[in-house]
C-alpha angles and dihedrals in degrees: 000000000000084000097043094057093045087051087051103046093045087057083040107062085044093046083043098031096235141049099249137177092235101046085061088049091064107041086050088057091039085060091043097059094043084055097039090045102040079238128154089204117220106083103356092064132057110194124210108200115184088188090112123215100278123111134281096004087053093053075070075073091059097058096042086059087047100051106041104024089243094138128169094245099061096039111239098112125073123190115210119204091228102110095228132128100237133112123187115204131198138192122218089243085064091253103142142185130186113203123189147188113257099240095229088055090050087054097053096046080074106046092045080056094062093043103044149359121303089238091061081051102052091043084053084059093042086055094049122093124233087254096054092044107037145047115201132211119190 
């Protein structure tokens, strides 16, 4: 998995143009679901962020594409003008999860933005663990 996730944000941060906290954020959730679901991503899973489509929350979008496969062009993502961190899969056998940001780590995210490089602050997400970062609804 640790390789996985190095492969993709690597493909990530070219795909995104910057190595970005939430970017990270995203791809992390995105490998989470397809755990959590049994799912190979692509066309078994539709994704429903809430992140929105303002920076930086909505770069949370690009990793979720990059991890799972859920892109814009083939439909299965849908992007919610809420402004939350939150993200609700669903496999085409029904099975669903909701993850979403704990609210202190949000929190943090921004204040680690006034204090230091985006780049600090994503390699802060890549060292939590899922349990630090999400909660998990099923």
């Amino acid at each position: 998995m640790e390789k996985d996730l190095e492969r993709l944000v690597s493909m990530g941060t070219e795909l995104h143009g910057h190595y970005g906290a939430f970017m990270v954020v995203g791809i992390r959730m995105g490998l989470l679901a397809l755990e959590k679901l049994e799912s190979k991503g692509q066309f078994d899973l539709r994704a429903v962020s809430e992140a929105g489509n303002r920076t930086p929350l909505s770069c949370l979008n690009d990793g979720i594409q990059i991890a799972t496969g859920c892109t814009l062009g083939k439909g299965n993502i849908t992007v919610l003008d809420k402004d939350t961190p939150a993200v609700t899969f669903e496999t085409k056998s029904g099975r669903g999860v909701r993850i979403e940001l704990v609210p202190e780590v949000r929190q943090k995210i921004f204040s680690w933005f006034r204090e230091e490089d985006g780049e600090k602050t994503a390699d802060r997400i890549l060292k939590m663990s899922n349990e630090e970062l999400f909660d998990l609804k099923q």
